[in-house]
N, C-alpha and C positions, 0 to 999 in steps of 0.2 A: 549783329553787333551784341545784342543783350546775350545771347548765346554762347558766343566766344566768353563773354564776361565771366558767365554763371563759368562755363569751363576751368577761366585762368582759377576763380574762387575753387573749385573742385580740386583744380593740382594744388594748389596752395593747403586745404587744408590734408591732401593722402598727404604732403612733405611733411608738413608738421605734425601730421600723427605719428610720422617714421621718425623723425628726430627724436618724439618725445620717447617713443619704445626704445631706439637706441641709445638715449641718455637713461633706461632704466636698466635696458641690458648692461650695458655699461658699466651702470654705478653698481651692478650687483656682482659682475665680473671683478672689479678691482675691489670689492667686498671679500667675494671668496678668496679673491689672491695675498689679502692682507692677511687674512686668516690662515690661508697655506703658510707665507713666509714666518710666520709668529710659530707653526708649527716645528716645520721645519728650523726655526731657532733652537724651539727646544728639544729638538731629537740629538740636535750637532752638541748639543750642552750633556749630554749624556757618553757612556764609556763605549767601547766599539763594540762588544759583547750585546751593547742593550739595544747601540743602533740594530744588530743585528734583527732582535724583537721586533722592532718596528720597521722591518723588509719592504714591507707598504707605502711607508711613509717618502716617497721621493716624486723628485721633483717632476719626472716624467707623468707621475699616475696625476691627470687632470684634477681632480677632485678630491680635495679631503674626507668628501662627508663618504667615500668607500674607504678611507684609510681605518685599521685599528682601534678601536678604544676611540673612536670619534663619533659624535650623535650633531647633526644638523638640524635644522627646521626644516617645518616643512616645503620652503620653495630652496631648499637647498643653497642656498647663498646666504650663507653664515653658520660658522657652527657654535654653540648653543650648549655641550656639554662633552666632557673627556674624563673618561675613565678607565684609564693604566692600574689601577688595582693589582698588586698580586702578580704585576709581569718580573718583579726581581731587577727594578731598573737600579742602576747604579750611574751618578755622573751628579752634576747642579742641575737646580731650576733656570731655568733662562727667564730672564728681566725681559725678553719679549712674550712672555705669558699675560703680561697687560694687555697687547695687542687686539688680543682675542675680546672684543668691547662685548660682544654677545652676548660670550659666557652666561651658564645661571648655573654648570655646576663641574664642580674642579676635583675628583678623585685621584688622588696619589699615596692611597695607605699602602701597608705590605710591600713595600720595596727599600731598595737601600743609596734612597737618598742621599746627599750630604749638603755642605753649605749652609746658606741663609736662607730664611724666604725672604723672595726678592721684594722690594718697596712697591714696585711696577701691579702687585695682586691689587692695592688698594685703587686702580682704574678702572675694576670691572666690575662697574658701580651696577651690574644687573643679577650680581652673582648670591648666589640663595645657599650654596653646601660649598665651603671647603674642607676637605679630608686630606690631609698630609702625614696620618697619623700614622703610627709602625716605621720609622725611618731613620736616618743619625741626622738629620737637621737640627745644627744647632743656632746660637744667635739669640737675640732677642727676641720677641710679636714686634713685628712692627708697626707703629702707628697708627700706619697709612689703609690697615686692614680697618681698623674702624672709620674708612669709608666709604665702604660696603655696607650699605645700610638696607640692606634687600636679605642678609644673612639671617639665614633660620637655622642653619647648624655650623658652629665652627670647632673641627675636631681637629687639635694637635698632639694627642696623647700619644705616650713611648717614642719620644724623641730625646733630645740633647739641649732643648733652649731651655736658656737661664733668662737672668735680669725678672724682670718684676713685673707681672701683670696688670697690664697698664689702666688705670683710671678709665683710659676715653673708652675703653670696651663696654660701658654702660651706655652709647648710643647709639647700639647695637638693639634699637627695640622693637624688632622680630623677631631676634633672637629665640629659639624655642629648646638648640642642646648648644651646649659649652664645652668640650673636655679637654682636658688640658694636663690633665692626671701623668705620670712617670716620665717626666722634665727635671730640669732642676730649676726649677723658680722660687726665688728667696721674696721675702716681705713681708708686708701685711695683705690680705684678702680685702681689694677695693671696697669700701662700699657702695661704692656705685654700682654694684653689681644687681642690686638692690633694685633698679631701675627698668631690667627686662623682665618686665612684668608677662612676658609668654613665656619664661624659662620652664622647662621641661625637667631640664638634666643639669645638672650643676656638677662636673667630678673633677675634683684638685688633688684628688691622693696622687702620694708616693711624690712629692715632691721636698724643698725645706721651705715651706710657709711657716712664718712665727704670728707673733703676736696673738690678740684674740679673734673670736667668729664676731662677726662686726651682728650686731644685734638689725640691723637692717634688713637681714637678708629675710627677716620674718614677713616683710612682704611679699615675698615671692609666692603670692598662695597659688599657684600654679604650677609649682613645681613639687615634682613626682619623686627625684634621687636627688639627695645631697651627698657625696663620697670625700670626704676630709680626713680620707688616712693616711697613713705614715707622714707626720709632717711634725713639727714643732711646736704647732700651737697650745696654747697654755690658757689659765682661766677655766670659768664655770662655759657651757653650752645656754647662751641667751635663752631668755624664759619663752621670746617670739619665735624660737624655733619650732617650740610646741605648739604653738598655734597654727601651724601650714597644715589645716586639714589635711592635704590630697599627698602628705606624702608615704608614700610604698617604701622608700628604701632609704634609712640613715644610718649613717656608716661616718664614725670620728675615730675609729679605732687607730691606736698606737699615737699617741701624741702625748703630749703633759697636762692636760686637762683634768678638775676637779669639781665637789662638788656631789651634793647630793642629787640621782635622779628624780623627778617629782612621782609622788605617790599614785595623782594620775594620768600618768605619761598614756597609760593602756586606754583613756577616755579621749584625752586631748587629739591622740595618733590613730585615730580608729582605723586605717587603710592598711595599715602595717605591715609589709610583708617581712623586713630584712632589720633587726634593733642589733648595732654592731657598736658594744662602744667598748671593747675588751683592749687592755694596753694600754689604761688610764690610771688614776688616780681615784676615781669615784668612793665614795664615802657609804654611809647609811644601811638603809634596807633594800631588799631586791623588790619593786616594786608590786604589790599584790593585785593591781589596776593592768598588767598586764594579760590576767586571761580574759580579760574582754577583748583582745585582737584574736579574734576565732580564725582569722583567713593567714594571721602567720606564720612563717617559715624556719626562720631562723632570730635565736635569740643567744647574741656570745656577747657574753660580761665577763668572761674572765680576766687574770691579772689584773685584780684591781684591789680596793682595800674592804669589799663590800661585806657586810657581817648582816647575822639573822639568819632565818629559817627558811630550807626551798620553801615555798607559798602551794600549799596542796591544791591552790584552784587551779594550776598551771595545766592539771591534766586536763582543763576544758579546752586544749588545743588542739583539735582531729588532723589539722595541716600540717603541724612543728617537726620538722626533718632535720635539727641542730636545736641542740640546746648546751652550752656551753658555758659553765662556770667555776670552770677549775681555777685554782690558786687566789684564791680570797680567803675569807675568814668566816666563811658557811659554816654553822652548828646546827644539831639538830640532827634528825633523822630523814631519810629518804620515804618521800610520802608513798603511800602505795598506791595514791589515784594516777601516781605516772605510767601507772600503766595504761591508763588511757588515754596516752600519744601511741597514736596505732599508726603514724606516719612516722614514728621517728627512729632517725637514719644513725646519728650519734649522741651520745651522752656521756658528756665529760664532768663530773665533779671530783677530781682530782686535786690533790693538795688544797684540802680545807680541812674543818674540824667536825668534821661530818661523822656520830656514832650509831649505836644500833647495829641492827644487821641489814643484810641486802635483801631488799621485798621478793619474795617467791613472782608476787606479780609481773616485775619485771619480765619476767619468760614468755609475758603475753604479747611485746613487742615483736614482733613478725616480722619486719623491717630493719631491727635491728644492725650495724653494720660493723660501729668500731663505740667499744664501752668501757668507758676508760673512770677508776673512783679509789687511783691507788694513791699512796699515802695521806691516810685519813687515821678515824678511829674506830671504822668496821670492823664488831665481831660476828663471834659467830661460824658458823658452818656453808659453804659456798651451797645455794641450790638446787640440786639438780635441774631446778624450770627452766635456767638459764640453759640449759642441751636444747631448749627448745627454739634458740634463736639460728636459726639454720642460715642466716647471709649472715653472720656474725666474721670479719676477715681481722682483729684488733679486739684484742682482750687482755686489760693489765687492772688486775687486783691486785697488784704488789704493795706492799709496806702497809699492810693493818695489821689485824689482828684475826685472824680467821683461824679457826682449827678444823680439825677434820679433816677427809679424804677429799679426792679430786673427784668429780662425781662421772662415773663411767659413760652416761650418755653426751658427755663432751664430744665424742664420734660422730656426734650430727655435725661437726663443727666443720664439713666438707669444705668452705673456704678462708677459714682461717688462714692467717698467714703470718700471725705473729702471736703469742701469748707465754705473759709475766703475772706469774702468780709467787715470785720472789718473796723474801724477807716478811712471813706471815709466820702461823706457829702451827702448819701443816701436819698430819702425824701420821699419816695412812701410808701404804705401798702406793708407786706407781701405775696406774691402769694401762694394761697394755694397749686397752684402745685408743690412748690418743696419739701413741705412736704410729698411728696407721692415719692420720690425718693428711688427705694428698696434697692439699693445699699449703702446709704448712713447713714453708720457705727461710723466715726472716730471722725470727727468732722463739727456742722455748727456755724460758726460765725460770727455774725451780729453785734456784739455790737459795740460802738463809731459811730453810726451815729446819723441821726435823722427821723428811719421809724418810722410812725405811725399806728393806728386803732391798734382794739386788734390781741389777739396772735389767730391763728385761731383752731378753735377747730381740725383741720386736723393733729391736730400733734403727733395724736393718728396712724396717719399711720405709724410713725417713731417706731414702739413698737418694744421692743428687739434688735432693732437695733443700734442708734446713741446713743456714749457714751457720749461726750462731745456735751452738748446746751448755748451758749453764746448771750444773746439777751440783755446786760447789755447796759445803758449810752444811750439809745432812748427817745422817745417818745409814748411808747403804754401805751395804757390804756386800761382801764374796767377789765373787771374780770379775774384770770388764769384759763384756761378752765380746768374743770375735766377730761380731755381725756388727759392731761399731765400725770395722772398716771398710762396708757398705757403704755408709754416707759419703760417699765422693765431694760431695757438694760444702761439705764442711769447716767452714775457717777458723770459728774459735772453740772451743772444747773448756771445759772448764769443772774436774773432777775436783777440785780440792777438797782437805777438810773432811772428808771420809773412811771408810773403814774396806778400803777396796785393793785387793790385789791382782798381780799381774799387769802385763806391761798393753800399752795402747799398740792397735793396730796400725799399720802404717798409711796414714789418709792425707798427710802431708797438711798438718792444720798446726796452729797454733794452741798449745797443750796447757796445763797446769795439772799438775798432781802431789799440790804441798801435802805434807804430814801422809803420804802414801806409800806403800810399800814398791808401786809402781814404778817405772822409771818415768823423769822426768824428759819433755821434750826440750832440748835448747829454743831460745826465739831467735828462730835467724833473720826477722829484717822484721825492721820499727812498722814496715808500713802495713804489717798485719795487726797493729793495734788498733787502725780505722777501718778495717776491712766491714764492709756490710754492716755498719752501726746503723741503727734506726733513728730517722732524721724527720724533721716533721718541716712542715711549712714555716714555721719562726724559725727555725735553726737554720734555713734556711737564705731566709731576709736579715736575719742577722747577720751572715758570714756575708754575703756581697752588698752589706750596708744600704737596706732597703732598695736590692738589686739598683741600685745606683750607674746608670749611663756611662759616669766611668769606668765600673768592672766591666763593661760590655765588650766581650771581646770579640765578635761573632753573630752572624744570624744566618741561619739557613731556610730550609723547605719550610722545615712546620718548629722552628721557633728561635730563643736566642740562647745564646750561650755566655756567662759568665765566669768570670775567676774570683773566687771568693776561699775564705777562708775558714775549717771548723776549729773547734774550742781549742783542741790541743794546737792550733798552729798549720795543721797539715792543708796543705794550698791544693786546690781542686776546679773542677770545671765544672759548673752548674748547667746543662741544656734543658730550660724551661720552654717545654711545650707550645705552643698555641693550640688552645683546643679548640678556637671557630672554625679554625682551617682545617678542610676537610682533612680526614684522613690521619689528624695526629694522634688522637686514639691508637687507631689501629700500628703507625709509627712506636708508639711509646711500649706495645705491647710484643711488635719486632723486634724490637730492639731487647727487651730486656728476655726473651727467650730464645735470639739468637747467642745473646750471651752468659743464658743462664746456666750453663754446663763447657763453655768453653773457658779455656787456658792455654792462654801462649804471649810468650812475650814481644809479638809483634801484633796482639792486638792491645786496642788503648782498653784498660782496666776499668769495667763497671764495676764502682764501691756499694755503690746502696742506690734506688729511687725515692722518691716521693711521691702518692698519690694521696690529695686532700683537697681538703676548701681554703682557701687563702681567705682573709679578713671581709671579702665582699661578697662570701658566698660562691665563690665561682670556682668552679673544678680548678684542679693545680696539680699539672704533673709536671715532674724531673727526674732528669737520670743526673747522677752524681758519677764521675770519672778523674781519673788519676790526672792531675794540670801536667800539661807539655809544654816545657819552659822554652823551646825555640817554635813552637807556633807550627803553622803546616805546611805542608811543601810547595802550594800554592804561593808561599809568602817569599820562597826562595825562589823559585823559577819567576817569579816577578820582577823580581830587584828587589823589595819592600824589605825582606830582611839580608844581613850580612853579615856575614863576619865582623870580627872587630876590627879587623884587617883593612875591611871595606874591599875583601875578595867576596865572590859568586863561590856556589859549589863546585868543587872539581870535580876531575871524571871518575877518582876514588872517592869519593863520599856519593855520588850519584848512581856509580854503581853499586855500591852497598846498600844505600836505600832502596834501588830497585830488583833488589836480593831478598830485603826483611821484607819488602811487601810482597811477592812471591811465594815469602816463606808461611806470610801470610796465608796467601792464596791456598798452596799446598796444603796447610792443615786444615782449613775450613772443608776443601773441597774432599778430600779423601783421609783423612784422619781425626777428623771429629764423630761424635757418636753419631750426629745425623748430619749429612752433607748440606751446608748454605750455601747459597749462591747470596753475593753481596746487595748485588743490583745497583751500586752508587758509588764505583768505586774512580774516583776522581782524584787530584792532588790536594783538594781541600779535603779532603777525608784521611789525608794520611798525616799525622803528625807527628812531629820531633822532641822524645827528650830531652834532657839533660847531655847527654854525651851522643846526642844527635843518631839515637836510634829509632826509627821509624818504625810508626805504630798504627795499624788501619782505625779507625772510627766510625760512626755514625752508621749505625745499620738499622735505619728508620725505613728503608724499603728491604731490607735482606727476609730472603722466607727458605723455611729449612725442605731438602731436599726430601722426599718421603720414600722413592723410590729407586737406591743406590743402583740396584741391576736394570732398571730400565734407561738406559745410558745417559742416564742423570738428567732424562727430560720432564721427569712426573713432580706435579706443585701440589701443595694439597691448596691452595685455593692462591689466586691473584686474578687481579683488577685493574686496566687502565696500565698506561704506557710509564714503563719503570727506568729512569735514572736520572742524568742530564743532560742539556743536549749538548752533543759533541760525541760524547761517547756513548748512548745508546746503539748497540749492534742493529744491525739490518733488519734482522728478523723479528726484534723489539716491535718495531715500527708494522711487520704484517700482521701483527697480533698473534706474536709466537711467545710463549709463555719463556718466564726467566729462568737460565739455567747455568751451570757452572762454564760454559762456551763464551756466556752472555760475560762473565766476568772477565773472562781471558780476554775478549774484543775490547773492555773497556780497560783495562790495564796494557792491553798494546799501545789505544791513545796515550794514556798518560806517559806511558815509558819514550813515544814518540816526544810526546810535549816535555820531557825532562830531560833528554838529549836535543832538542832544535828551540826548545827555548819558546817555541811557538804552539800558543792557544791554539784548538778545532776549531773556538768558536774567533778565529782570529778574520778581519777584514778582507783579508784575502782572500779568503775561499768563499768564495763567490760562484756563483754559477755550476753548481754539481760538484766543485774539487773538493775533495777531503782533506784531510794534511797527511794521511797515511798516500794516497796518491800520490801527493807533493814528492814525500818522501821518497816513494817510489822510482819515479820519474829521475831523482840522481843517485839511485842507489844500484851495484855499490862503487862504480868508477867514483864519480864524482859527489859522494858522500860532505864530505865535508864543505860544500857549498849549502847544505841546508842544516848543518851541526851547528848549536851556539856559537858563537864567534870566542866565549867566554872559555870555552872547554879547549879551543885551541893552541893551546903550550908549545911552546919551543925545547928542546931535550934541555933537561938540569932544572927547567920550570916546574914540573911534577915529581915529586918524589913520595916516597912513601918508605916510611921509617929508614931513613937516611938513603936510600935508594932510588938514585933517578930514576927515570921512566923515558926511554926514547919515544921520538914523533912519532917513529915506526911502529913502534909497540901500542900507543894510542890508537895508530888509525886502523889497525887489527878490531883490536878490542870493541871502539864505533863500529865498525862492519858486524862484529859477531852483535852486539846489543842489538842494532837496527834491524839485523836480519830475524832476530826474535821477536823487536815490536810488528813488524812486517808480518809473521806468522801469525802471529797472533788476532789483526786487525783482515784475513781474507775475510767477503761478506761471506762463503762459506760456512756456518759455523762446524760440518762436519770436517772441513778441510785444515780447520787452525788445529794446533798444537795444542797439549792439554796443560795445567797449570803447572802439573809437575815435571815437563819437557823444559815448561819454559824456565821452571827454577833451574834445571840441571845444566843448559846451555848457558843462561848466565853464568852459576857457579863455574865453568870450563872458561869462561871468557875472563872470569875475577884469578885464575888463577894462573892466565896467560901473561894478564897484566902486573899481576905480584910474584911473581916465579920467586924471587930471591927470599920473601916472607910468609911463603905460605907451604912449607915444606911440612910440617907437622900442623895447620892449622885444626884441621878435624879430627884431630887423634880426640876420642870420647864423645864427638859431636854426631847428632842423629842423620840416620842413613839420608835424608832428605832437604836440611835446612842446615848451611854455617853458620855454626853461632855466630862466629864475628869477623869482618872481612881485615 
């Protein structure tokens, strides 16, 4: 009996250890699955493009913590952190992102978000990092995030949200980074901010904050960067500012701020890497307490009202890579101990009252990069030390008073790329050596003095190269050498006001030759008056109004694009960079040397770039391009853009486009000096003028061909898998280098997606199908089961300059287009057609469907491209 007992006790307690294990399998089961379903919320809340990204993410694959961008704990039943970074998602946040109670860390920068953030984040009362930052989220902050009280870093910067940062954000105290910087949030700066006494990071630039810096934040001795630019704020800088021992980087620059700086700023701030307070109102002396900061970097006070002498102890700064004080009311002479900044990168004293001559010292700057001290009251003689700054690429002594000659060892000046030694009182000949400088692209301006002898025939060495030549208001004489129409690369010219004859060679530039015996050139179109002006970083933020969220019109690989405006008016497209993102460097350097010698009017017009420091120290590239007022053909094959009509593109305007980008293709590949392959050539890459002629763009992976007879396959260097997906060719993908074939594969997709209306990366193609398959598969019986439904007209519904068009003649036309993107898109690449097959078959196809108006179309137009359909 007692046996049996002990027994019944024995099965009693295996059951109830089994229950208990199955009530934790259990609860961890329906843990993970809450977690799945919260996921899968938010993949559905996103565009079918981005589902595509997240292929992982379904309902079948058991497990999230194997999905994407997913990080679980370690018994796997919860997950714990998600980081989509940089996948390019586009769609909303889903309100079941609460779900995820785990959470400790929420990445979603680099993507193209929209919407709110949802209320639903303030539930993941475990959560430590939210990054939402890089995104179009607009909206308020919500509340409910200051429930999150576990937050150590909250980054919302370069987004869309306005309204007012919110007071309760001060119970936030683990708080250790904050950013919140290029939003548009209006108000005053809480003081409650005051309160995160771990703050680290504090950055609110480029938003519209008013009012003043709340004298509280002088608490924060823990904090390392303060960034309070571009905003509105107004008032002195609290005196408690100066007290934050441990800060490395203050940065108030462009606001309405005044006031004098204190004498020992450079005692108070001993940590000092980054003193930015340029675009103010500041008052006084330049502080001489400043070369006690021996470890900093940068110091820009310019535009401000500041008066007195540079401070000669400043060359006790061995670090200083920027020193920056142009446009104040600087007197006095240029110390010569600056030459003991042997790290520094540039030096601006430009537009002050700055006399004497230029210190030979100078020359000792080795680092030197871009030196800028014009319109001052420098005399004197330029000297030769200066040939000794050999990274010198930015040299403007214009508007002093300098006489003498240009000094010959300027030759060192190997990467120069821009130099204005204008409106001085110069007297010597030209040296022919600086006309051999290879570097020097942007601009050289000499005019307003009074150099003499002729222009020397050497300036044929500039060829391809210098856009802008200003030799106006001198003295030269005799003839203009024939070796001037070398310079291919040449936009403005600028002979005036001399003693020169004979007439300009024919370089296709915009000319001046007042009081000349020369002939004058006509200006045939205004918009060589902006061609390749020199634009700086203010000109910049200026024209798209502190890159302002609203000019945003655009983001791609490696950065955004805005529409913004220069002084004269003329409307332009700004594409600023990202330079954390891998590879935009090297983007930004493609780009402007695949375009640095091309011309054609189907690609989009590079006007000028920008390479510099923006207010916070931080590298800043742009290319500057001619704006395209209907946007890119991406926006039409969408619906997103239309007519006014509220019609789609017909099959005349679609085949015209898919003409001009051909015509494209054709010169790039066999008619430019060095063959490019594009490597990105998609619909958002092509966009529309004014009179809706199509213009290729962005040629941030394009690399120039080096070896035209080795059958256009030789690269002089690439890296890593080149385009988008969808139209990456085949051989992309085996790690075959990119070549003009590669282009023609990706211009068949698109020509597919412009007649069927249907994205590669569209939801249906699933399981190995392409859309060129698709295509395939009814081509060409039953073709028009996979043509837009939009392109299908009824006869009298299409015409073109008063000329119907039958059904019949359409469905020709679709057959010849499709059987070209088809050719195009074999994974073959020795088996496709070449670019200029495919130009010549559509042109055969455009002249099937306009017979009645294209009788004389190409009388004068070039053997290869229709001007105009």
């Amino acid at each position: 009996m007692g046996f049996i007992l002990i027994l019944h006790y024995a099965v009693f307690a295996v059951l109830l250890s089994s229950l208990s294990s199955f009530r934790i399998v259990c609860s961890a089961s329906l843990s993970i699955n809450t977690d799945k379903e919260a996921l899968l919320s938010f993949k559905y809340h996103l565009s079918s493009e981005s589902s595509e990204t997240l292929s992982s993410w379904n309902v079948n694959n058991s497990s999230p913590c194997n999905w994407t961008g997913v990080l679980c704990n370690e018994s796997r039943d919860r997950v714990i952190g998600l980081d989509l970074s940089g996948f390019g998602l586009t769609g909303t946040i889903s309100p079941h992102i609460g779900n995820l109670s785990f959470l400790s860390s929420l990445e979603l920068q680099d993507n193209q978000l929209t919407g709110t953030i949802p209320d639903q984040v303030g539930d993941l009362s475990r959560l430590s990092v939210l990054n939402m930052s890089s995104n179009h989220i607009r909206g308020a902050i919500p509340l409910n995030i200051t429930m999150c009280l576990e937050l150590e870093i909250l980054d919302l910067k370069e987004n869309e949200i306005s309204g007012t940062i919110p007071a309760e954000l001060g119970r936030l105290r683990n708080l250790e980074i904050l950013k919140l910087g290029s939003n548009q949030l209006v108000g005053d700066i809480p003081p409650s901010i005051s309160n995160l006494s771990s703050l680290d990071t504090l950055s609110l630039g480029t938003n519209n904050l008013g009012g003043r810096i709340p004298d509280d934040l002088g608490r924060l001795q823990n904090l390392k960067e303060l960034d309070l630019t571009i905003n509105q704020l107004e008032g002195t800088v609290p005196s408690s500012i100066y007290n934050i021992t441990s800060l490395v980087n203050l940065a108030v620059a462009s606001n309405n701020l005044w006031g004098e700086i204190p004498s020992d700023v450079g005692d108070r701030l001993p940590n000092l890497l980054i003193f930015n307070f340029c675009i103010n109102k500041f008052t006084g002396g330049i502080p001489g307490s400043l070369h006690n900061l021996t470890n900093i970097n940068v110091i820009r006070m310019a535009h401000n009202l500041l008066e007195g002498s540079v401070p000669s102890g400043l060359g006790n700064l061995p670090q200083l890579r920027i020193l920056h004080m142009g446009q104040n009311k600087i007197y006095g002479s240029i110390p010569p101990s600056i030459s003991h900044l042997s790290s520094l990168a540039l030096l601006n004293l430009s537009h002050n009252l700055i006399s004497g001559e230029i210190p030979p010292e100078i020359g000792e700057l080795g680092e030197m990069q871009e030196l800028y001290l014009a319109s001052n009251n420098i005399s004197g003689r330029i000297p030769s030390s200066l040939g000794n700054l050999r990274q010198l690429s930015q040299l403007d002594l214009s508007s002093n008073r300098l006489v003498g000659g240009i000094p010959t060892n300027f030759s060192n000046f190997q990467r120069l790329l821009s130099m204005d030694l204008s409106n001085n009182r110069l007297n010597e000949s030209i040296p022919k050596e600086i006309l051999g400088l290879p570097g020097l692209s942007t601009l050289l301006n000499l005019s307003k003095n009074s150099l003499t002898g002729p222009l020397p025939q050497e300036v044929e060495a500039l060829e391809s190269s210098l856009e802008e030549l200003f030799m106006a208001n001198n003295k030269f004489s005799g003839s203009i050498p024939d070796t001037l129409g070398e310079v291919r690369g040449l936009e403005i010219l600028d002979l005036s006001t001399n003693q020169l004859t004979g007439s300009i060679p024919s370089i296709g530039v915009l000319a001046y030759l007042k009081k000349s015996k020369a002939k004058k050139l006509p200006i045939t179109s205004d918009s060589f008056k902006v061609l390749h002006q020199v634009v700086s970083y203010d000109d910049l933020r200026m024209a798209t109004g502190n890159f302002n969220q609203q000019n945003l019109i655009g983001k791609g690989s490696f950065g955004s694009v805005y529409k913004g405006y220069l002084t004269e008016g003329t409307a332009v497209a700004i594409k600023v960079l990202d330079i954390q993102r891998n590879g935009s460097w090297k983007s930004f350097f493609a780009e402007c040397e695949a375009l640095r010698t091309v011309r054609h009017r189907n690609l989009v017009k590079l006007i000028t770039s920008c390479s510099s420091l923006d207010f916070k120290n931080v590298e800043f590239l742009a290319l500057i391009y001619d704006f395209m007022h209907n946007g890119s053909l991406e926006d039409w094959i969408k619906g997103t853009r239309r007519h006014a009509s509220g019609c789609a593109l017909n099959l005349v305007e679609r085949l015209k486009i898919a003409i001009d980008v051909a015509c494209a293709m054709d010169y790039l590949h066999h008619d430019s000096e060095t063959p490019i392959a594009h490597c990105d050539l998609k619909p958002s890459n092509v966009l529309l003028d004014k009179d809706m002629t199509a213009k290729v763009g962005d040629f941030g992976l394009a690399r120039l061909l080096m070896d035209r007879a080795a059958d256009q396959q030789s690269i002089a260097s690439t890296h890593g898998l080149r385009g988008s997906i969808g139209y990456i060719p085949p051989e992309y993908g085996l790690g075959g280098k990119p070549t003009t074939s590669g282009d023609v594969y990706s211009y068949g997709v698109m020509l597919l997606e412009m007649f069927t209306g249907k994205s590669p990366t569209h939801e249906s193609f699933l399981g190995g199908l392409t859309l060129a398959q698709w295509v395939q598969s009814a081509f060409p019986t039953n073709v028009r089961q996979v043509v837009d439904p939009e392109l299908l007209l009824p006869t009298g519904a299409l015409q073109h300059e008063g000329h119907p068009i039958s059904e019949e003649v359409q469905h020709e036309c679709l057959i010849a287009v499709i059987g070209v993107a088809l050719s195009c898109t074999v994974d073959s690449s020795d088996r496709r057609i070449s670019s200029r097959d495919a130009l010549s078959q559509l042109k055969t196809a455009a002249k099937a469907l306009l017979k009645p108006t294209l009788d004389d179309m190409e009388e004068g137009a070039s053997p290869h491209c229709v001007v105009d359909v």
